[in-house]
VEXLO-765402 format. One record per residue: x, y, z of N, C-alpha, C in turn. Coordinates in nm, 2 decimals. Example, Ala and Ser with C-alpha at 12.3 -4.5 7.8 and 13.67 -1.06 7.14 Angstrom:
BEGIN
   n.xx   n.yy   n.zz  ca.xx  ca.yy  ca.zz   c.xx   c.yy   c.zz
   1.32  -0.57   0.78   1.23  -0.45   0.78   1.32  -0.33   0.78
   1.28  -0.22   0.71   1.37  -0.11   0.71   1.29   0.00   0.79
END
This chain:
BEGIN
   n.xx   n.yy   n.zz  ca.xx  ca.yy  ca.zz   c.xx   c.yy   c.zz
   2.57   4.58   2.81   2.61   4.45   2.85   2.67   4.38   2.73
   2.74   4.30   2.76   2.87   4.24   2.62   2.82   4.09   2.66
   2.85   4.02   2.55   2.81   3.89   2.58   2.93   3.81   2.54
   2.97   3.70   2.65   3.11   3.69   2.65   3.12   3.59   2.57
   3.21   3.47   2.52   3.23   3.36   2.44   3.15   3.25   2.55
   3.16   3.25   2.67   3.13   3.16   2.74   2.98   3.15   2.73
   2.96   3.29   2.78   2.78   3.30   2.81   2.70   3.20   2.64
   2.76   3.26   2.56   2.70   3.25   2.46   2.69   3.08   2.44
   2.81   3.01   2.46   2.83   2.88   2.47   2.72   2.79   2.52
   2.73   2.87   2.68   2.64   2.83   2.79   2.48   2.82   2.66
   2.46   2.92   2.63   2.28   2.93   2.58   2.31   2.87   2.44
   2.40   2.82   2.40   2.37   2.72   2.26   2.32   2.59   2.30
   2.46   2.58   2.44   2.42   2.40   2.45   2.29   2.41   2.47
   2.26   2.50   2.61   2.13   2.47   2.68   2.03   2.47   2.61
   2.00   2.55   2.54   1.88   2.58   2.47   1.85   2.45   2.33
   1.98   2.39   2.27   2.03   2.35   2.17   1.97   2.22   2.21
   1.99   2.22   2.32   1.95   2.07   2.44   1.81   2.08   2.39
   1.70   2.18   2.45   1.62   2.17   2.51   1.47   2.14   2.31
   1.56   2.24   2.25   1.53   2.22   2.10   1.54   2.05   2.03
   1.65   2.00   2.06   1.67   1.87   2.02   1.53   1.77   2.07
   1.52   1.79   2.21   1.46   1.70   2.28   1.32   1.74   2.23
   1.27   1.87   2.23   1.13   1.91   2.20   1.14   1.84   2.01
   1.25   1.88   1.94   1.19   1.81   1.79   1.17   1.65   1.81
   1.25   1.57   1.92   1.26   1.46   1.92   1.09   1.38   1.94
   1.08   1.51   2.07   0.96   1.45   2.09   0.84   1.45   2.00
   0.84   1.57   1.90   0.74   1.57   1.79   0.75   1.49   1.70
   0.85   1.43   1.70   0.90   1.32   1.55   0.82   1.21   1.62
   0.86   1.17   1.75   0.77   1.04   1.79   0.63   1.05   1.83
   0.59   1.18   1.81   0.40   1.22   1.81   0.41   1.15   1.70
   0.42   1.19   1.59   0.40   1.18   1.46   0.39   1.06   1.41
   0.49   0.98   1.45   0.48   0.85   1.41   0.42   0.75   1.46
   0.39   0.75   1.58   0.32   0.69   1.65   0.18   0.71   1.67
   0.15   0.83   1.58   0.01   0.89   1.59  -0.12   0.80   1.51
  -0.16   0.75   1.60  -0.31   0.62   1.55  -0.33   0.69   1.42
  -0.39   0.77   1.38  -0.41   0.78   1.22  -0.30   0.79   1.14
  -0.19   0.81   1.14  -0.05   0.77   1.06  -0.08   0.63   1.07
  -0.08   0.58   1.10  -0.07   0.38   1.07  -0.09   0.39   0.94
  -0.19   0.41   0.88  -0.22   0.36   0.76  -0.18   0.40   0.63
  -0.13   0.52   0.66   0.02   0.57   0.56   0.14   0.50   0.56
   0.19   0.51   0.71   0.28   0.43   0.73   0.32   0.22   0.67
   0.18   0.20   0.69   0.19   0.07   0.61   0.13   0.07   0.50
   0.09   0.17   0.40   0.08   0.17   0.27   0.22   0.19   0.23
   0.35   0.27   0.29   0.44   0.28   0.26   0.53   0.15   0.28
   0.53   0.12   0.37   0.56  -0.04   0.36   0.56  -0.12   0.24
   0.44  -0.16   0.23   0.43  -0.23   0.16   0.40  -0.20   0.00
   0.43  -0.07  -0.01   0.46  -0.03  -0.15   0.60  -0.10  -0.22
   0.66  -0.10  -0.15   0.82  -0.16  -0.18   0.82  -0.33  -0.24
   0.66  -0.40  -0.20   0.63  -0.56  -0.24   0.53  -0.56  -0.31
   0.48  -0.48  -0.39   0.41  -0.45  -0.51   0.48  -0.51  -0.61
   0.40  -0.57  -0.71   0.41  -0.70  -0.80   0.51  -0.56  -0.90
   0.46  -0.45  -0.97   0.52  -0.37  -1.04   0.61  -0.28  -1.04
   0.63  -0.33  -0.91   0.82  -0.25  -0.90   0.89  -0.37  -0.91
   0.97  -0.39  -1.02   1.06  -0.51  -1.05   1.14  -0.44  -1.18
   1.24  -0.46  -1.15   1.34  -0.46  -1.27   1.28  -0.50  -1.41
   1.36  -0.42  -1.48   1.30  -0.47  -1.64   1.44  -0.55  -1.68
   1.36  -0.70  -1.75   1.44  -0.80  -1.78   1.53  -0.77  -1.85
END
């Protein structure tokens, strides 16, 4: 069995689809995940720490 330009097409989108949508959804476990909070706003608010400032 030969696999034609099309076929192959066909199983990139579809699959390519179904890949996208499953990493998408793991990206939004992750960040939204109750124990990430408090990484997530230590990272925050690292950026308004008195000693990240330019040197005069």
């Amino acid at each position: 069995m030969t696999v034609t330009y099309e076929e192959l097409v066909w199983f990139a989108k579809t699959f390519g689809l179904f890949y996208f949508i499953a990493m998408s959804a793991i990206v939004l476990l992750y960040v939204y995940w109750p124990s990430n909070r408090r990484e997530f706003d230590r990272a925050a608010a690292s950026i308004l720490e008195k000693d990240d400032r330019p040197c005069p």
